[in-house]
C-alpha positions, -999 to +999 in steps of 0.1 A: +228-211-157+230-186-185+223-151-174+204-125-201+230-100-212+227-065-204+221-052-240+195-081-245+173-062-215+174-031-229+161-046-263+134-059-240+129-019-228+132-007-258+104-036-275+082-025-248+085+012-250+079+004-292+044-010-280+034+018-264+044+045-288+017+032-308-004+054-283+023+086-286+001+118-286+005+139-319+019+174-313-012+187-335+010+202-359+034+187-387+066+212-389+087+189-409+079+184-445+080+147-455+116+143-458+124+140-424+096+106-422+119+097-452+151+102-437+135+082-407+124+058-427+158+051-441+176+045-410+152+019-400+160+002-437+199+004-430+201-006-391+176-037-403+203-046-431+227-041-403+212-064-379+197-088-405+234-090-418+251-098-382+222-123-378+229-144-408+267-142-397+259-152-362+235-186-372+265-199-400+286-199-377+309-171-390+309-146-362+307-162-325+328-142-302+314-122-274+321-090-293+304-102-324+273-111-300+276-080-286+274-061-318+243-082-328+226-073-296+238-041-303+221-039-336+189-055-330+187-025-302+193+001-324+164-011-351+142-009-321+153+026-314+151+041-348+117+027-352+108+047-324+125+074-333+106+071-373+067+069-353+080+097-332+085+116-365+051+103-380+035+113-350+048+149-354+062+149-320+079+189-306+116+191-323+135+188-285+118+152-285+130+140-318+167+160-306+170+136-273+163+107-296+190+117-321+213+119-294+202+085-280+204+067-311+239+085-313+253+069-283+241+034-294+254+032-325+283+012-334+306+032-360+325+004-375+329-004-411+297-021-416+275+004-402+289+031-417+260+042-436+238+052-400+262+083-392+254+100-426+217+093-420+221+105-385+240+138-397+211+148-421+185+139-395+199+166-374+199+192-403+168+186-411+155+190-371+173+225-373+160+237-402+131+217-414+112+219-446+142+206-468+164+234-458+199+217-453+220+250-446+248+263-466+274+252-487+308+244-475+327+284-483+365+290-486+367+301-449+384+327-434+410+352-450+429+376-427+416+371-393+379+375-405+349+351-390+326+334-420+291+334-403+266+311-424+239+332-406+224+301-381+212+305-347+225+288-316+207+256-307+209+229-282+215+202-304+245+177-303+268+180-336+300+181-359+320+203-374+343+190-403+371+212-419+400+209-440+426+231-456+461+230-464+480+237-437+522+246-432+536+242-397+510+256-373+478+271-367+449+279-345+410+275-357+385+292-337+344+279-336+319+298-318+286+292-328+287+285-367+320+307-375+350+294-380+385+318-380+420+308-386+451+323-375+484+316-384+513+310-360+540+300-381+545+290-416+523+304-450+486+311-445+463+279-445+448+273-484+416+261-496+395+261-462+366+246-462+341+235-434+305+221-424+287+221-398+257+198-385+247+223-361+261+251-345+286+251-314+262+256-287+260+282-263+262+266-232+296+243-219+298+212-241+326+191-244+343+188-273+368+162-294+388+164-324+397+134-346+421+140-374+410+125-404+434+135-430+468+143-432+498+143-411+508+163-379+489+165-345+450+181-343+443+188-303+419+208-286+431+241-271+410+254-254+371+242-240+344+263-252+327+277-213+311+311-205+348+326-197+358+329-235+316+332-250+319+295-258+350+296-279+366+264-288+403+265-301+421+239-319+453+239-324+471+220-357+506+215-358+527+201-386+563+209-381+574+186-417+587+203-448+566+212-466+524+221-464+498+191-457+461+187-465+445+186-441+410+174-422+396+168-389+362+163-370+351+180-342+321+166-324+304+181-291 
């Protein structure tokens, strides 16, 4: 007899919990302007494409594997979560709920090809939950120069994000992240060129874990050293590119 999958009782959950946030209490106040209900509003559109996309796939006949089952259950779970998430936001609910949600909706998406327009989405949802009221933060800047931190000037905040840098780099180097600085040093080679970073949020204060995925460019991109209350939540990574020659370099680092 065939069982329900797993993923296909969380849909159920998730359905259910859908009906009842019909009912969600408003916070009383409406801190976001109306581009976050936009931005919330666009997810939905996209994972629906998504899932409406894996569907039609699924009844031709074109995708019938168990991972291509899985990623349509996988889908269709994810709809149900950002519409949640997008009545949460209508309903004005306090900015650590519509955090949690983020993160949720994080861990459930599926980051291959065809969904690559949710992470984007995702990204400027979390902006616009730090800042609110269409203020997106700064501008990528050149970085550091001679040992000095560049401090965009945002607050610490518990909120899951990314930091994304590149730069021309020549044999090896450390970057340092605390908060929303960044600092370079040099270990070997010429000084790193053209820095440039973003952040989604800043590092937090408080142990996180984090990874770095090299993007762009050749050499290795590890982590040195876990941010933690011994070094004031300091994370170092440590590039190394022992080739002739300088590379342009980028990598990701998500907590």
């Amino acid at each position: 007899m065939m069982t329900a999958p797993r993923s296909f009782v969380a849909v159920l959950s998730l359905l259910f919990v859908l009906t009842l946030s019909s009912s969600l209490p408003s916070a009383g106040r409406q801190r976001f302007n109306n581009r976050l209900e936009n931005l919330a509003n666009q997810l939905v559109r996209q994972a629906r494409d998504v899932a409406d996309r894996l569907e039609r796939d699924y009844q031709r006949g074109l995708s019938s594997s168990r991972r291509d089952i899985q990623r349509f259950y996988q889908a269709r779970m994810f709809v149900a979560g950002a519409e949640l998430f997008a009545q949460m936001a209508r309903a004005g609910r306090p900015d650590a709920e519509l955090n949690h949600a983020v993160d949720f909706l994080r861990s459930q998406a599926n980051f291959e090809p065809g969904w690559s327009s949710l992470p984007s989405t995702l990204d400027d949802i979390a902006r616009e939950l730090r800042f609110g009221r269409g203020n997106l933060g700064r501008e990528p800047n050149d970085g550091r120069q001679d040992g000095r931190w560049n401090s965009g000037g945002w607050d610490a905040g518990r909120v899951t994000g990314r930091l994304r840098w590149s730069g021309r780099v020549d044999d090896e180097i450390y970057i340092y992240v605390r908060g929303d600085e960044v600092r370079t040093e040099r270990i070997s080679g010429q000084l790193p060129l053209n820095e440039r970073f973003t952040f989604t949020s800043p590092l937090p204060r408080y142990p996180v874990t984090v990874r770095a995925n090299r993007l762009r460019g050749r050499g290795r991109v590890e982590v040195f050293q876990q941010p933690s209350a011994n070094n004031d939540f300091v994370a170092v990574i440590r590039i190394v590119d022992r080739a002739s020659g300088a590379t342009d370099m980028e990598f990701e680092l998500i907590w």
